[in-house]
C-alpha positions as CSV (number, residue, x, y, z in Angstrom):
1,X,8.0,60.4,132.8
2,X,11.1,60.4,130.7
3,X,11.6,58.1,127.8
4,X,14.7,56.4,126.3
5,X,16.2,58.6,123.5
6,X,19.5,56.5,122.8
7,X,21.4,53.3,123.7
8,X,25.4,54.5,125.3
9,X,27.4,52.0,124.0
10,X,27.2,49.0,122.0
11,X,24.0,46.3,122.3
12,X,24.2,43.3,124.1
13,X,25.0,41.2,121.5
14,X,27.9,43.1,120.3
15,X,29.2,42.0,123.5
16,X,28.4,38.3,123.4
17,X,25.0,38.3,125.1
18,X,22.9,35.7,122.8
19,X,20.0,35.7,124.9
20,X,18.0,37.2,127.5
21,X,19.8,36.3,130.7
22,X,22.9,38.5,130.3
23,X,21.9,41.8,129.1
24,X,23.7,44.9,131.1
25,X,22.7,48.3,128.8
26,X,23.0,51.8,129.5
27,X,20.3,54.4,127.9
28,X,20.4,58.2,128.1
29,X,16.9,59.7,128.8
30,X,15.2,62.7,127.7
31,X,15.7,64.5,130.3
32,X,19.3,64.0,130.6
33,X,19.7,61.3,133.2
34,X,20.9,57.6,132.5
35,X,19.2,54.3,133.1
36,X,20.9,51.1,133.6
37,X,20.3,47.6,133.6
38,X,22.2,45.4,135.5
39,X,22.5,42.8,137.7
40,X,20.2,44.0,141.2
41,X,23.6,43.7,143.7
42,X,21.7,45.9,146.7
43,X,21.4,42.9,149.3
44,X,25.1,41.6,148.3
45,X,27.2,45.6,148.5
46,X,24.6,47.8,150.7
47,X,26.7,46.8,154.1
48,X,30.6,47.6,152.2
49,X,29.2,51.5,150.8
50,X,31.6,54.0,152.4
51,X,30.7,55.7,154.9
52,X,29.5,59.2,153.0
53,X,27.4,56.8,150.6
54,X,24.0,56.4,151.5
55,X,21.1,54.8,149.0
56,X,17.2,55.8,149.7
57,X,14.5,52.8,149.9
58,X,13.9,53.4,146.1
59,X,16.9,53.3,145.1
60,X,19.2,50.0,144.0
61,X,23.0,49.2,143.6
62,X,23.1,48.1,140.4
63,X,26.2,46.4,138.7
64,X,27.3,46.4,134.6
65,X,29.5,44.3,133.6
66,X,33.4,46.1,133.1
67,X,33.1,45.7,129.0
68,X,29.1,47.5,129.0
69,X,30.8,50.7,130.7
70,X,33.9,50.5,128.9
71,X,32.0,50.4,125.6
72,X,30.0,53.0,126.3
73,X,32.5,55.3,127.7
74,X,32.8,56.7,123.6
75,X,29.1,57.7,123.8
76,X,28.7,59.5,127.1
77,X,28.9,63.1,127.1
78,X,30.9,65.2,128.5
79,X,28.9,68.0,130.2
């Protein structure tokens, strides 16, 4: 299993989070993929993905606040 080798972006409380209930964060893996936590949005945005979207069982829709992306945009690479 991968493992969390950096934060993208700024923590949460650089962004006003002051406690555990508002916490969106990005993380770049070891194996070159990204995790994100957000807010779980599947049941709310499954029905509106375009048509050549498609999510597996598995798989969630997750959302980040505009300002966790944003902040991290600095610290995700290019290629």
């Amino acid at each position: 299993m991968s493992q969390i080798i950096r934060r993208i972006g700024v923590p949460p409380s650089e962004r006003g989070s002051t406690g555990g209930g508002n916490c969106p964060d990005i993380f770049e893996l070891s194996d070159g993929n990204f995790a994100v936590i957000g807010t779980d949005a599947t049941e709310a945005l499954d029905a509106g993905l375009p048509s050549d979207a498609s999510r597996a069982d598995y798989e969630r829709i997750v959302v980040v606040s505009r300002e966790t992306l944003i902040r991290a945009k600095a610290d995700i690479p290019d290629a």
